[in-house]
C-alpha positions as protocol buffer text, in pm:
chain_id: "A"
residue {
  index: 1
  type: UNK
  ca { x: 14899 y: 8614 z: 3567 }
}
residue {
  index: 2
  type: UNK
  ca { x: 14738 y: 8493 z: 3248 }
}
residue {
  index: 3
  type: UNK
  ca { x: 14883 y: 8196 z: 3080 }
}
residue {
  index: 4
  type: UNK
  ca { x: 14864 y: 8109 z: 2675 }
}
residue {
  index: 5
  type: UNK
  ca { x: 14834 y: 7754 z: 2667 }
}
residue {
  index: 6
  type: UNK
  ca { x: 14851 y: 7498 z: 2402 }
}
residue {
  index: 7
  type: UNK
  ca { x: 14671 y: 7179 z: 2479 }
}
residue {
  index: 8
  type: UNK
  ca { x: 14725 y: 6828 z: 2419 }
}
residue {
  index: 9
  type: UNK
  ca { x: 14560 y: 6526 z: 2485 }
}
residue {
  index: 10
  type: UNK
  ca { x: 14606 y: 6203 z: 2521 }
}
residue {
  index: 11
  type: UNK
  ca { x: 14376 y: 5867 z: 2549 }
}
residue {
  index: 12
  type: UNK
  ca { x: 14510 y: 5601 z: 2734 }
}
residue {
  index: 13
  type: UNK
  ca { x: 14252 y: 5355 z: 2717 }
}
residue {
  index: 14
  type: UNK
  ca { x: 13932 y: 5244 z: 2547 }
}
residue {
  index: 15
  type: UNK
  ca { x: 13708 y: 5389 z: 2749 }
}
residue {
  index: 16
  type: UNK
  ca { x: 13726 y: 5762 z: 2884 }
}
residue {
  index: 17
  type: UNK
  ca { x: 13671 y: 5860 z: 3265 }
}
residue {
  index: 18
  type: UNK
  ca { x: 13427 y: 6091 z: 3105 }
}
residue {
  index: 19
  type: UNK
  ca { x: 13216 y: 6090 z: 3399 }
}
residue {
  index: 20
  type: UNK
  ca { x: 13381 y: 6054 z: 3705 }
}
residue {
  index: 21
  type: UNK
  ca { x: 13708 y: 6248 z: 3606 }
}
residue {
  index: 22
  type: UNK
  ca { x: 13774 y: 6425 z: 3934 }
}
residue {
  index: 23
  type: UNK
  ca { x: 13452 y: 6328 z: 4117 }
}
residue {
  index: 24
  type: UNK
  ca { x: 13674 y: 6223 z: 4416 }
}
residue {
  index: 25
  type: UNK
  ca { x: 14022 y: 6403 z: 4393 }
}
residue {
  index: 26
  type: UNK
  ca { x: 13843 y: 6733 z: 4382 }
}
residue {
  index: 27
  type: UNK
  ca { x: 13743 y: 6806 z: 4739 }
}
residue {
  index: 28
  type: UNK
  ca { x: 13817 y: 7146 z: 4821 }
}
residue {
  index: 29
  type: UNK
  ca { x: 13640 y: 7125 z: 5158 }
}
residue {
  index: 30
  type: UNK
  ca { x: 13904 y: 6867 z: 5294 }
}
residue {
  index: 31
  type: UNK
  ca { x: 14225 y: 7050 z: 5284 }
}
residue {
  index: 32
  type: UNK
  ca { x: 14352 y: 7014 z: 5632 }
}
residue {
  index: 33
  type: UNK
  ca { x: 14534 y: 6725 z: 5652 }
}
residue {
  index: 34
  type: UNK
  ca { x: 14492 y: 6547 z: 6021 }
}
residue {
  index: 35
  type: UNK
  ca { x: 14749 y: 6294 z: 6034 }
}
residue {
  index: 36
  type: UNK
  ca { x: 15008 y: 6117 z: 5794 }
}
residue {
  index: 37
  type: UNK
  ca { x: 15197 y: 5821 z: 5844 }
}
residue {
  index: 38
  type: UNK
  ca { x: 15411 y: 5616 z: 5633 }
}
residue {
  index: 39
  type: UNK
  ca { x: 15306 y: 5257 z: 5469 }
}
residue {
  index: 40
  type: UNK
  ca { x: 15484 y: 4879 z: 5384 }
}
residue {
  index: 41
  type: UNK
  ca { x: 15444 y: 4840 z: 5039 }
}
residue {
  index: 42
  type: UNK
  ca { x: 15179 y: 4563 z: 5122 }
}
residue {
  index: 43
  type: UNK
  ca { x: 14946 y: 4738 z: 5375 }
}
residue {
  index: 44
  type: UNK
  ca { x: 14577 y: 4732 z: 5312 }
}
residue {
  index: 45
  type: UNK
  ca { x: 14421 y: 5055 z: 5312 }
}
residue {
  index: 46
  type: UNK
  ca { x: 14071 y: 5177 z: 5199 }
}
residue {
  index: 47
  type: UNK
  ca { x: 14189 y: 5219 z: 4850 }
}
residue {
  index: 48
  type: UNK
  ca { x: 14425 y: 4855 z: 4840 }
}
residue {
  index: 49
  type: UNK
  ca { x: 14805 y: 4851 z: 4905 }
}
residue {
  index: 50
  type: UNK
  ca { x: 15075 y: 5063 z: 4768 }
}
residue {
  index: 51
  type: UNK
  ca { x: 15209 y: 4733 z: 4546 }
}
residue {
  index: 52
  type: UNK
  ca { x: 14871 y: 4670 z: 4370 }
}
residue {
  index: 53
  type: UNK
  ca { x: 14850 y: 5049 z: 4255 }
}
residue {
  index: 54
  type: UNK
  ca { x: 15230 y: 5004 z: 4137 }
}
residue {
  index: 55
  type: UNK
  ca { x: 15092 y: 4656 z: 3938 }
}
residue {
  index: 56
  type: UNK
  ca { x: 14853 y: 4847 z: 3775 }
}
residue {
  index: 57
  type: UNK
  ca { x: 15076 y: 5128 z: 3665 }
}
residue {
  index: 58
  type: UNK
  ca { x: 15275 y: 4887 z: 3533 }
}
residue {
  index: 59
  type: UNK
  ca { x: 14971 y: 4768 z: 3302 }
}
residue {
  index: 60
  type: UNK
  ca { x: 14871 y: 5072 z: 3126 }
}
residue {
  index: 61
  type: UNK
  ca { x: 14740 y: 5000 z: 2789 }
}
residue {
  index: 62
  type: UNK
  ca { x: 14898 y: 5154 z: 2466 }
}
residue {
  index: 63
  type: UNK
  ca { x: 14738 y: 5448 z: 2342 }
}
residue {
  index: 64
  type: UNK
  ca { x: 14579 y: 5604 z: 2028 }
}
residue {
  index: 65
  type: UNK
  ca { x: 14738 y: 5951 z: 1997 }
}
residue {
  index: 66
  type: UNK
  ca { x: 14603 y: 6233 z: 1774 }
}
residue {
  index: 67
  type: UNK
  ca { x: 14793 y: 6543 z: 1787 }
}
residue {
  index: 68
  type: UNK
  ca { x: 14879 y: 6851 z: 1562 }
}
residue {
  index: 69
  type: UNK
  ca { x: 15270 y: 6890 z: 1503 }
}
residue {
  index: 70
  type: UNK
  ca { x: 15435 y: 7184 z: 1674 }
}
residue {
  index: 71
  type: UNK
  ca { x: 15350 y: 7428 z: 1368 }
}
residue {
  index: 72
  type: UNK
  ca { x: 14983 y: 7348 z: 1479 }
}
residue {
  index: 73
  type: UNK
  ca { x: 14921 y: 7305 z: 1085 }
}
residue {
  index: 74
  type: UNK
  ca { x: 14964 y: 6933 z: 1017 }
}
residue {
  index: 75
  type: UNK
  ca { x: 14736 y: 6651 z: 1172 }
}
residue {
  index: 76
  type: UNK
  ca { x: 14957 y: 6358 z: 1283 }
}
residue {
  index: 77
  type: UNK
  ca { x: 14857 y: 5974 z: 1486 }
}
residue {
  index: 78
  type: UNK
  ca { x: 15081 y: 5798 z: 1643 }
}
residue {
  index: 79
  type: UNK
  ca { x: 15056 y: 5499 z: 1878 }
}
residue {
  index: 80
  type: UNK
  ca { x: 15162 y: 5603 z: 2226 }
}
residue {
  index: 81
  type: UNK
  ca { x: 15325 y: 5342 z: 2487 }
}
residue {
  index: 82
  type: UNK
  ca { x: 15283 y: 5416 z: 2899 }
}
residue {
  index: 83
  type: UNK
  ca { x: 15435 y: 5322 z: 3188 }
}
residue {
  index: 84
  type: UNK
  ca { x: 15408 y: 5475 z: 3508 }
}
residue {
  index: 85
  type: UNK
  ca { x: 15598 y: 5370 z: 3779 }
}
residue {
  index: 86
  type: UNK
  ca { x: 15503 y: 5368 z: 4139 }
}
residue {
  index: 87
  type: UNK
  ca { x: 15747 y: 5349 z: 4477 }
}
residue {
  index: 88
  type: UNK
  ca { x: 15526 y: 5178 z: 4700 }
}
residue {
  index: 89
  type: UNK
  ca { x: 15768 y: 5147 z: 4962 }
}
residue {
  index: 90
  type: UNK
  ca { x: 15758 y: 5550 z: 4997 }
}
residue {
  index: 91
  type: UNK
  ca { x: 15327 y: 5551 z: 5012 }
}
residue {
  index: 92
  type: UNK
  ca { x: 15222 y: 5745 z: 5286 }
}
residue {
  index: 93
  type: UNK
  ca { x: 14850 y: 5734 z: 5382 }
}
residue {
  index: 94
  type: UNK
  ca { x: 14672 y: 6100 z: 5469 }
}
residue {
  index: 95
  type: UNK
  ca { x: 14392 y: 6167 z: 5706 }
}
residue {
  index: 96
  type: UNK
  ca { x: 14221 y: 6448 z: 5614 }
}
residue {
  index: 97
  type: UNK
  ca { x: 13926 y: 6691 z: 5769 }
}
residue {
  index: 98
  type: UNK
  ca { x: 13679 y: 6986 z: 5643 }
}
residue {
  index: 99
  type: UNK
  ca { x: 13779 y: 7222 z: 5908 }
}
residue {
  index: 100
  type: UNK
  ca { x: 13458 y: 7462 z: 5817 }
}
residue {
  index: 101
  type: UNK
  ca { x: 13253 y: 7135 z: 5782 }
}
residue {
  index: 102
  type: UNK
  ca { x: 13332 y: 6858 z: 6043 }
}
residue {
  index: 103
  type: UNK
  ca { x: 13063 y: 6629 z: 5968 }
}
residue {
  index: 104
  type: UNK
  ca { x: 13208 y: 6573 z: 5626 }
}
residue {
  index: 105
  type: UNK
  ca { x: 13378 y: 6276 z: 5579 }
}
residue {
  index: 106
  type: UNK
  ca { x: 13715 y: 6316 z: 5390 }
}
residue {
  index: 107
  type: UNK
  ca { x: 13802 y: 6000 z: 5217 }
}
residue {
  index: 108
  type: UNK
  ca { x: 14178 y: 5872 z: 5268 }
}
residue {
  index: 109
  type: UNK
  ca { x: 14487 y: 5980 z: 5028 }
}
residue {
  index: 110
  type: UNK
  ca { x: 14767 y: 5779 z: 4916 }
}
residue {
  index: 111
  type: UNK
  ca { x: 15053 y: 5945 z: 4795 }
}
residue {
  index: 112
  type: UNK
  ca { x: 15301 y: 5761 z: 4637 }
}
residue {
  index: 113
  type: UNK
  ca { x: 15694 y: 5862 z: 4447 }
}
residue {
  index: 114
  type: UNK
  ca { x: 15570 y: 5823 z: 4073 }
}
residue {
  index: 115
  type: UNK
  ca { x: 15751 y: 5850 z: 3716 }
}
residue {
  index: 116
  type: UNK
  ca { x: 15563 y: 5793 z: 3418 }
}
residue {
  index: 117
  type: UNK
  ca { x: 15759 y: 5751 z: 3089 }
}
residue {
  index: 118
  type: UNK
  ca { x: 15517 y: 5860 z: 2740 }
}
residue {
  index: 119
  type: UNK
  ca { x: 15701 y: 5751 z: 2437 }
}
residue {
  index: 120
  type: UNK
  ca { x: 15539 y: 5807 z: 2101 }
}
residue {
  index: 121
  type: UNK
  ca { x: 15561 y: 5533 z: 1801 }
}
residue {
  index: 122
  type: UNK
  ca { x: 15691 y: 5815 z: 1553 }
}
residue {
  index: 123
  type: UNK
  ca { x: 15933 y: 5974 z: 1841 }
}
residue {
  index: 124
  type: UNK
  ca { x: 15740 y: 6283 z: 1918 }
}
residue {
  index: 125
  type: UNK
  ca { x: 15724 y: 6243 z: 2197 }
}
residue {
  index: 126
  type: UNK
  ca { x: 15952 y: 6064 z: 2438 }
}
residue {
  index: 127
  type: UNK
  ca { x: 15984 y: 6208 z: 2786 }
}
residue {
  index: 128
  type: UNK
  ca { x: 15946 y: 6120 z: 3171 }
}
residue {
  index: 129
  type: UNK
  ca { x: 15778 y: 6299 z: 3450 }
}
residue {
  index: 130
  type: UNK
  ca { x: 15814 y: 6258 z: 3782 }
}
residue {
  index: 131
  type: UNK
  ca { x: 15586 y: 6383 z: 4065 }
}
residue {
  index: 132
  type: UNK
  ca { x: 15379 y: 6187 z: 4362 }
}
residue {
  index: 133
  type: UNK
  ca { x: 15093 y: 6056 z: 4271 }
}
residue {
  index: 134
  type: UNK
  ca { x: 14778 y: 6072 z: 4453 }
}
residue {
  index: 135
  type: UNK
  ca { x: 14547 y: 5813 z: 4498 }
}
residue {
  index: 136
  type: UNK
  ca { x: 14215 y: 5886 z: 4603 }
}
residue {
  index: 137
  type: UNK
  ca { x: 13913 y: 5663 z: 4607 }
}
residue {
  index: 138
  type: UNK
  ca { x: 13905 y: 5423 z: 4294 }
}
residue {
  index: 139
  type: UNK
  ca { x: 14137 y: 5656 z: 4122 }
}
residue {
  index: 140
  type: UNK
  ca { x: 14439 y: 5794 z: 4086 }
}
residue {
  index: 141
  type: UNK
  ca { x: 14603 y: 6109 z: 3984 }
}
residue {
  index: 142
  type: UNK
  ca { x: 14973 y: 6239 z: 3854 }
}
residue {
  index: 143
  type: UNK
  ca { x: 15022 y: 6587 z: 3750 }
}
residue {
  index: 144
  type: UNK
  ca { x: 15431 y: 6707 z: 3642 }
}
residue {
  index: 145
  type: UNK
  ca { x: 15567 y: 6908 z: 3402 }
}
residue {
  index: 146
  type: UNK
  ca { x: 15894 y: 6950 z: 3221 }
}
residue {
  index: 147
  type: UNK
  ca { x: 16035 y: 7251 z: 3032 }
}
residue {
  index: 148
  type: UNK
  ca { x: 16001 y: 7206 z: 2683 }
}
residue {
  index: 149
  type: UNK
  ca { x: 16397 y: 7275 z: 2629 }
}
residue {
  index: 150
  type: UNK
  ca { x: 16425 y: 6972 z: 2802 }
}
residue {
  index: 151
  type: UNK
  ca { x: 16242 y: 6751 z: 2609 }
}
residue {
  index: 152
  type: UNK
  ca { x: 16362 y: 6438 z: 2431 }
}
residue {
  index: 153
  type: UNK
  ca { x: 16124 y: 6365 z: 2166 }
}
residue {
  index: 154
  type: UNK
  ca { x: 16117 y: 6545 z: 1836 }
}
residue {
  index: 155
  type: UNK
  ca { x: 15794 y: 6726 z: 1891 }
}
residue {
  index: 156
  type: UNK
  ca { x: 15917 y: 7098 z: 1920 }
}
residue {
  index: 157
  type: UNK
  ca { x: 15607 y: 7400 z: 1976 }
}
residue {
  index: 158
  type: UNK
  ca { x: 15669 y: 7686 z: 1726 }
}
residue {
  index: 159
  type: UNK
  ca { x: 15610 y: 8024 z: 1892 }
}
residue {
  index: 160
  type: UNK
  ca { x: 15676 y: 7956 z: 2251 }
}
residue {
  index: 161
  type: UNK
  ca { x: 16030 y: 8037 z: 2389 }
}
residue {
  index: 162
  type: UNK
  ca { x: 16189 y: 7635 z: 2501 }
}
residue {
  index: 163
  type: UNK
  ca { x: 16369 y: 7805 z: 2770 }
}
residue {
  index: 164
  type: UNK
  ca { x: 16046 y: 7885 z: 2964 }
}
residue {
  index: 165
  type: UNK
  ca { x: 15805 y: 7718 z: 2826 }
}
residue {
  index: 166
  type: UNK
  ca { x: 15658 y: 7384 z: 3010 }
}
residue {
  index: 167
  type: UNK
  ca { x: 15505 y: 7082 z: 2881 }
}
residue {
  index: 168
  type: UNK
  ca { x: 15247 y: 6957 z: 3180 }
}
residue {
  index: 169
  type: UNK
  ca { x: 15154 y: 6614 z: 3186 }
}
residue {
  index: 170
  type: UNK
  ca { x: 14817 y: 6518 z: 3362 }
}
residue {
  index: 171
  type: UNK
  ca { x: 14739 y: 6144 z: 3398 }
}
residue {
  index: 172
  type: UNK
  ca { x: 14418 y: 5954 z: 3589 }
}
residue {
  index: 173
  type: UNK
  ca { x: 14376 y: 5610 z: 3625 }
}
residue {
  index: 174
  type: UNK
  ca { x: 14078 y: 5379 z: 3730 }
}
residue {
  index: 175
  type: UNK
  ca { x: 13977 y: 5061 z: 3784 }
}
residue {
  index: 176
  type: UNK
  ca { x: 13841 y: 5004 z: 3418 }
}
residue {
  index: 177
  type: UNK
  ca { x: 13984 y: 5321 z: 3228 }
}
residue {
  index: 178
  type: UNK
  ca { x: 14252 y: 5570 z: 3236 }
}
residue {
  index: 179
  type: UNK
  ca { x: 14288 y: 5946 z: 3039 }
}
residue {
  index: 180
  type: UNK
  ca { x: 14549 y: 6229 z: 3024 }
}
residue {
  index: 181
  type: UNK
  ca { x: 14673 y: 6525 z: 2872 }
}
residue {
  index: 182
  type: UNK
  ca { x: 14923 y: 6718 z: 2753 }
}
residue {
  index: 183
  type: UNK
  ca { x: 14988 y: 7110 z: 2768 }
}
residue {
  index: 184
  type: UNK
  ca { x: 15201 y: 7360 z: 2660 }
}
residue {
  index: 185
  type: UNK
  ca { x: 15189 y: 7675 z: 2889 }
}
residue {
  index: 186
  type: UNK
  ca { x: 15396 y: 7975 z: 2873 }
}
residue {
  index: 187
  type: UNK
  ca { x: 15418 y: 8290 z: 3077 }
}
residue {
  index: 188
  type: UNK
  ca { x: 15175 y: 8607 z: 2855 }
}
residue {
  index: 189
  type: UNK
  ca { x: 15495 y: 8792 z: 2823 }
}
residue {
  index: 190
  type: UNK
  ca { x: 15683 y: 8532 z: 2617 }
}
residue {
  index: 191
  type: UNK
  ca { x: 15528 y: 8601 z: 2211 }
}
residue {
  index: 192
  type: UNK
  ca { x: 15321 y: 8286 z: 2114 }
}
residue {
  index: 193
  type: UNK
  ca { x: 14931 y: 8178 z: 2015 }
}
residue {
  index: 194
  type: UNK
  ca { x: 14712 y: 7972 z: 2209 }
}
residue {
  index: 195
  type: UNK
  ca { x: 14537 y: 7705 z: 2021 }
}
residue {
  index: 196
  type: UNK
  ca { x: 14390 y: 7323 z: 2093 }
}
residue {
  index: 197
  type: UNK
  ca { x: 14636 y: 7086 z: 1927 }
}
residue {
  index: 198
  type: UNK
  ca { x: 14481 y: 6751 z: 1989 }
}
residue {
  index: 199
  type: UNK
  ca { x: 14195 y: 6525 z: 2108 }
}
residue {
  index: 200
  type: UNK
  ca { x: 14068 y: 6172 z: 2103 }
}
């Protein structure tokens, strides 16, 4: 089905994952997952323990947001607080395998329970997400969504229909950096225009 989307984005540090963005949560050769157990919120793994991941979501650094109001006409910045927080006592660790390539190694994923509140300076934008968050590697990813009827912020999208119409959240986080987005989609049959609202 084609989508109409209307982006957003959203910088949540000084220095973009420009490079790396995906390098290690992208691995479409290891989909089979081999074994999965659950984790104490202080067990080492590969990547570090559940609690230090859940420290550093804790630490996100306000943001710089540039965005384009929901007529898509007027160009609007706004600074734009983070928190994201982590249930390390519900990590589990996954084992995972290329079934067509077995001599692959397939890096470790932590998944851990995950809500990350945005919340704009000028009240655009004040909503939460929840999802699990996956933590792969020196880096970890959250992806959620909310329909935009249920949003608490001001920020309102003209030309999409609220009732179906979801806002999608996409966050990664590293070591030294972190970067997300924003995006409005909305099924082809519902009346709108696509168009790039923001960028940093």
């Amino acid at each position: 089905m084609n989508i109409r989307s209307l982006g957003l984005s959203v910088l949540l540090g000084s220095v973009a994952c420009t490079g790396d963005t995906g390098t290690e949560t992208d691995r479409p050769g290891c989909s089979e997952t081999v074994s999965e157990r659950s984790l104490t919120a202080d067990e080492q793994t590969a990547v570090g323990t559940p609690a230090q991941w859940a420290q550093r979501g804790h630490s996100l650094p306000t943001a710089t947001l540039r965005f384009r109001d929901g007529t898509g006409a007027a160009s609007k910045t706004s600074g734009l607080s983070l928190k994201l927080d982590l249930e390390p006592a519900n990590a589990r660790l996954r084992q995972r395998r290329d079934a067509e390539s077995p001599q692959v190694i397939c890096p470790d994923v932590l998944d851990v329970p995950a809500t990350l509140a945005l919340h704009s300076d000028d009240g655009a934008f004040d909503e939460s997400f929840t999802a699990t968050a996956r933590i792969e590697g020196s880096q970890l990813s959250f992806r959620s969504s909310v329909l935009v009827s249920a949003l608490r912020g001001s920020y309102r999208p003209v030309g999409f229909d609220a009732k179906f119409t979801e806002l999608h959240v996409q966050a990664f986080v590293g070591e030294a950096s972190s970067q997300g987005s924003l995006m409005l989609e909305a099924p082809a049959s519902i009346a709108s225009t696509s168009a790039d609202v923001g960028d940093w």
